[in-house]
MIKE-11630 format. One record per residue (C-alpha): residue in three letters; x, z, y. Coordinates in steps of 0.05 Angstrom, whole numbers, padded with zeros to 5 digits, always signed. Layout:
! MIKE-11630
ALAXZY ...
//
This chain:
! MIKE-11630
UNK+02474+00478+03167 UNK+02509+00509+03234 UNK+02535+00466+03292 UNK+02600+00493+03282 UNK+02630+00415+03262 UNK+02689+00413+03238 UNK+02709+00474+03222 UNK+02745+00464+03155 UNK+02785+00404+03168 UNK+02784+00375+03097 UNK+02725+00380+03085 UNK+02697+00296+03089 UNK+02635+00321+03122 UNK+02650+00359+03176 UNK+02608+00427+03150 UNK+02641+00501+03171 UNK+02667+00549+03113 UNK+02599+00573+03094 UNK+02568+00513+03082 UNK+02621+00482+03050 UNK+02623+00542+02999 UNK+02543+00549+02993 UNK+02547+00464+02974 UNK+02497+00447+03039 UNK+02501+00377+03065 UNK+02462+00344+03106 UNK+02443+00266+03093 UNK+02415+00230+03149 UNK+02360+00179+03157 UNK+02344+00128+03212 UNK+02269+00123+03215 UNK+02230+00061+03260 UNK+02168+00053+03274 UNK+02125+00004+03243 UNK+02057-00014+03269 UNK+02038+00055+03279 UNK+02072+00091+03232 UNK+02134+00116+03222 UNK+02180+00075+03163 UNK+02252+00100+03144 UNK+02305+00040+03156 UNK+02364+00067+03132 UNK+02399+00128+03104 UNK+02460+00165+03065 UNK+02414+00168+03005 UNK+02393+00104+02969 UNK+02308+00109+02960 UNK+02322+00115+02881 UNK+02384+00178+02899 UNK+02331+00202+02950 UNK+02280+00206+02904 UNK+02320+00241+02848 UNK+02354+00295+02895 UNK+02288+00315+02941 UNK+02238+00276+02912 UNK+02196+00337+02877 UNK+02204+00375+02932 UNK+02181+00326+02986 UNK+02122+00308+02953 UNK+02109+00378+02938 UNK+02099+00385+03017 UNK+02134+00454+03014 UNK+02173+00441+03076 UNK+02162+00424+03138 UNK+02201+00385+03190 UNK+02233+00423+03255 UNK+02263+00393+03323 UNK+02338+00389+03331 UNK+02372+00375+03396 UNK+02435+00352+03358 UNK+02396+00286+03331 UNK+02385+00224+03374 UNK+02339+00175+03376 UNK+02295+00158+03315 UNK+02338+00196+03272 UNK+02322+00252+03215 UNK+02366+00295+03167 UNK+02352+00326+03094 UNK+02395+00384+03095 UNK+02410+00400+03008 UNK+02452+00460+02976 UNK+02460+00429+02921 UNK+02395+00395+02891 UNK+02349+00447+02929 UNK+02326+00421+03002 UNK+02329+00468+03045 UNK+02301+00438+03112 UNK+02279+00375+03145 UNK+02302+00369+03214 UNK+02285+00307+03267 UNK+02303+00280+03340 UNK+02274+00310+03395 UNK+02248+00233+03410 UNK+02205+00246+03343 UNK+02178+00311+03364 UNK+02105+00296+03363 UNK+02110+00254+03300 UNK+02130+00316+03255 UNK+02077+00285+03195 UNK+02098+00214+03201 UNK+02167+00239+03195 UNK+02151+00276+03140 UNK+02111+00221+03106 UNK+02165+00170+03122 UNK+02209+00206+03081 UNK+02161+00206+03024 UNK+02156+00139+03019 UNK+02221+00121+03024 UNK+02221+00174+02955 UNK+02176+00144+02921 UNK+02205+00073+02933 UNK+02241+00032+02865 UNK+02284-00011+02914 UNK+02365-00003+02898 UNK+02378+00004+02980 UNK+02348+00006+03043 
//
């Protein structure tokens, strides 16, 4: 997804023309840390709508998760066209934690719980 927010004005997630038309959008995730590892806390997806849009292919391992300026904090985003994920990007803050972000979000996939 481009930085170029909001460039279609009705469209509810702020995405530019060519996102909106190739169906990306990007669903965030707040991650914090717990003991020494990384543990998502909240997020646009549920763990059970998580786990049926990216699941397969965040356990599969086939992407891997690059640094965004655009994301503060402990935060995270699954960009999706469609039911495909297309990339994994975190906060600058989580930088050298690029696995535990990773893994975070694989737990939170292969959790049963309704919510967060």
């Amino acid at each position: 997804m481009c930085q170029r927010r909001p460039e279609v004005a009705a469209d509810p997630y702020g995405r530019c023309e060519s996102c909106a038309k190739a169906g990306r959008r990007a669903y965030q995730f707040r991650l914090r840390l717990v003991g020494s590892a990384l543990q998502v806390a909240a997020g646009e997806l549920s763990p059970r709508a998580l786990n049926k849009a990216a699941g397969p292919a965040l356990l599969a391992g086939s992407t891997r998760p690059s640094v965004r300026p655009h994301l503060l904090g402990s935060s995270c985003e699954l960009v999706m066209a469609g039911r495909r994920l297309e990339t994994i990007r975190a906060a600058p803050a989580l930088s050298s934690r690029l696995d535990q972000v990773l893994e975070a979000l694989r737990a939170g996939a292969r959790r049963t719980d309704a919510s967060w």
